[in-house]
N, C-alpha and C positions, 0 to 999 in steps of 0.2 A: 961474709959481710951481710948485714940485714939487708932486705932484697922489697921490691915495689908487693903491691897486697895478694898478686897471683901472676903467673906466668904462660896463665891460658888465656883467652880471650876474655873481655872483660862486657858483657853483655851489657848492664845498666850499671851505676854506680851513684848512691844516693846517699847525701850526708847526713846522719841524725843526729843528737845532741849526744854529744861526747862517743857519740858510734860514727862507723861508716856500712851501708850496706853494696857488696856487690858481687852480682849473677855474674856466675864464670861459666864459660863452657871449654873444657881441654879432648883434645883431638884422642884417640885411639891409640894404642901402643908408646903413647908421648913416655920417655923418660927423664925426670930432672935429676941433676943430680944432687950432692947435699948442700942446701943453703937454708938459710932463716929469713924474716920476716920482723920490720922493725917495733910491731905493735901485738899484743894479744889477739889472737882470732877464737872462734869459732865456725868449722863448716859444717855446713847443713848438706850430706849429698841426698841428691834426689832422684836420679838414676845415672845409671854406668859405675862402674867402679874403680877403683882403684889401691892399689899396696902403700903404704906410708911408713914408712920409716922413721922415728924418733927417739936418738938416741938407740940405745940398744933393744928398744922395745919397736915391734911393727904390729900395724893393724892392717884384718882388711875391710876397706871402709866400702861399705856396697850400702846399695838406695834406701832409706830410710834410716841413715846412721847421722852421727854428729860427731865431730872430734874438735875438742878444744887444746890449744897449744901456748904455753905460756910466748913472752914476745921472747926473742932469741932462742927460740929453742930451734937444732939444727935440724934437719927431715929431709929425707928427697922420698922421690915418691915416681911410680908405675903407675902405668894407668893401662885399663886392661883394652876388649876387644869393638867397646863400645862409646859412645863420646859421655863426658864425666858433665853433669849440668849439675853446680853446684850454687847453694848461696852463703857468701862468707861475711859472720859479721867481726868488724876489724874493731877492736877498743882502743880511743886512742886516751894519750893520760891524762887527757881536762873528764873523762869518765871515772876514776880510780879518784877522783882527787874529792869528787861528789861527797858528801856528809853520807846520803841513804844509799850510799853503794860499798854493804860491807860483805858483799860475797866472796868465797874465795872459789869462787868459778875459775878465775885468768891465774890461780897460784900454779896449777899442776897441769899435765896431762889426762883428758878425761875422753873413753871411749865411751858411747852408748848406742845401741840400739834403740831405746825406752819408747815405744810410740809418744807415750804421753809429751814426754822432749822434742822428740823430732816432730812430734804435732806443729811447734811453736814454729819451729823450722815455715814451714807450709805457709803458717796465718801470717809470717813476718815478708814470705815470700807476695804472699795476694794482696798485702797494703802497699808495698812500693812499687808493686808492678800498675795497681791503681789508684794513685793515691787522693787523698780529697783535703777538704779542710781539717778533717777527725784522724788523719792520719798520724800527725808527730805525737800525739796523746794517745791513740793506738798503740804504737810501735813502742812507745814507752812503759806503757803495761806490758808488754809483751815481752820485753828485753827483760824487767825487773820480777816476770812470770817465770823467766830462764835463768835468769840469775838464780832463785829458789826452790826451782827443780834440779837444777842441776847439783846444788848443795844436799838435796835429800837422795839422789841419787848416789853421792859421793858416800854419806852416811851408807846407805845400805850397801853397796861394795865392803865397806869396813864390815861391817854385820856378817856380810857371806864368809866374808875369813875364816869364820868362829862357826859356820854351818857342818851339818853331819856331813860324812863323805855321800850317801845314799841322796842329798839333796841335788847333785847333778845330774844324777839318772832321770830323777823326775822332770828335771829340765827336758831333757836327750830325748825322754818321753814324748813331754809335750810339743816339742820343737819339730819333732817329724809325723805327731800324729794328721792321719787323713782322714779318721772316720773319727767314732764315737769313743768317749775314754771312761772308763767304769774305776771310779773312787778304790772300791773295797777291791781289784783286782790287779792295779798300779801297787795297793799298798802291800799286799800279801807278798806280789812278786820281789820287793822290795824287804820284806820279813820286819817290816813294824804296821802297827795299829794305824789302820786310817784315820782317827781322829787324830792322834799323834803326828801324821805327816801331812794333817791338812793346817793345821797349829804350827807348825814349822817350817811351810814353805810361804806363809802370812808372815810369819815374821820376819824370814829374812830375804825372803825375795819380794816381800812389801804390798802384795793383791792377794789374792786367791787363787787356786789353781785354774778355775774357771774364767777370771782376767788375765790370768798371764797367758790360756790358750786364745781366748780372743784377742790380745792382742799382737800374739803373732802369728795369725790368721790375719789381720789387717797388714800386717808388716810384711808379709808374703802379697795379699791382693795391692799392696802400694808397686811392688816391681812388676806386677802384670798389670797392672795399670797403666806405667811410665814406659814400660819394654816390650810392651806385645798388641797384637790389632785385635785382639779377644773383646767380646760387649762385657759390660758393665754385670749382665743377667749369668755368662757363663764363665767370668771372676769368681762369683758369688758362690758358683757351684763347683769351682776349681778348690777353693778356700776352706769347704767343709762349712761354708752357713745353709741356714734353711731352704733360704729365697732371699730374691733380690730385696724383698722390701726389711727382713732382717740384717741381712748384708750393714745397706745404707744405714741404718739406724744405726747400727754400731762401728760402724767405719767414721761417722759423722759423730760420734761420741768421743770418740779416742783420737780423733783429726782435727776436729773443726770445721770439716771439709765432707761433701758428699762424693763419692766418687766420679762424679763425672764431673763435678770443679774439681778437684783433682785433678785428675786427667788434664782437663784443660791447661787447668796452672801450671802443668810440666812441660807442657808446649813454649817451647822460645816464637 
């Protein structure tokens, strides 16, 4: 049976126009088991993590992810060794019914890591934790910001279908690089031309090799940000940036957010 909007503690809980937002925080080892939810969500987690289960498909959703779930769809979910602080936005259907709300955000199942998405996560997080008079026109750009990321998001999934086998390497590459990464010496190892695999990972994984490692060098300094007593200075040099003041500049490009608002904002 559809079930209340979360089953962990319910931090704040703010109504927006044809949304609901609200900061959960779920205890450590918590297990649910499989229920649904009467309305379309999207969660934003921000640190701790947790397994999800949906349908026959699971995710694991760890800090700077998003997982949107159509309303009814059944899930239970693990949560691992650390407390889950998440923020969930609920769609209820006077949003659906809207004229300029033709996303199909709420149709499917949608995993992402994307900083650029879970950026949205963040800035939706810092208006209702503070909110002013500029907030309900805030939050509404911001929702209708996610609604259109997430569709171009969905688009490029479709795209990777149709990508070379040799394009996840480059991923697996870039995902665990710590140091310096040299174009002509990824691509040799890989046995095509580096114009060719810099042409090909633009098109279907949608930045450049050089954005997609910055931004998951930010997507790494977001869990050392939220998980650990590390300064701001030795993130920066944990993450493979130059220095702190390049750090911040691109953490605050792909976020919104500097990292010590960051920081902050993850604090309940």
């Amino acid at each position: 049976m559809p079930g209340e909007v979360t089953y962990g503690r319910a931090v704040r809980t703010i109504p927006g126009s044809g949304v609901v937002f609200t900061e959960t925080l779920h205890e450590p080892e918590l297990a649910l088991p499989a229920h649904e939810h009467t309305h379309a969500q999207v969660n934003f987690v921000f640190s701790g993590s947790f397994e999800e289960s949906v349908g026959r498909r699971a995710f694991g959703c760890q800090a700077g992810s998003m997982l949107v779930k159509p309303a009814g769809a059944p899930h239970s979910n693990r949560y691992g060794s650390r407390p889950a602080h998440c923020l969930i936005v609920e769609f209820l259907p006077a949003f659906g019914a809207r004229e300029w709300s033709d996303s199909r955000l709420l149709d499917d199942i949608l995993y992402t890591e994307e900083t650029s998405i879970t950026g949205i996560g963040w800035r939706l997080h810092r208006e209702i934790r503070a909110p002013d008079s500029a907030t309900p026109l805030a939050v509404s750009e911001l929702v209708q910001e996610l609604l259109g990321a997430a569709d171009s998001e969905r688009a490029r999934g479709i795209r990777e279908r149709s990508a070379p086998s040799w394009l996840s390497r480059v991923r697996d590459q870039l995902d665990h690089a710590s140091g310096d990464i040299d174009c002509t010496q990824l691509a040799s190892a890989l046995g095509v031309h580096p114009r060719h695999m810099m042409r090909a990972f633009r098109r279907y994984a949608g930045c450049s090799l050089g954005e997609y490692l910055r931004r998951r060098r930010v997507r790494r300094a977001q869990r050392l940000l939220s998980e650990s007593n590390l300064t701001v200075a030795q993130v920066a040099v944990d993450t493979g940036f130059y220095d702190q003041s390049h750090f911040t500049r691109t953490f605050r490009r792909l976020s919104g957010l500097t990292p010590g608002a960051y920081r902050e904002l993850m604090r309940l």
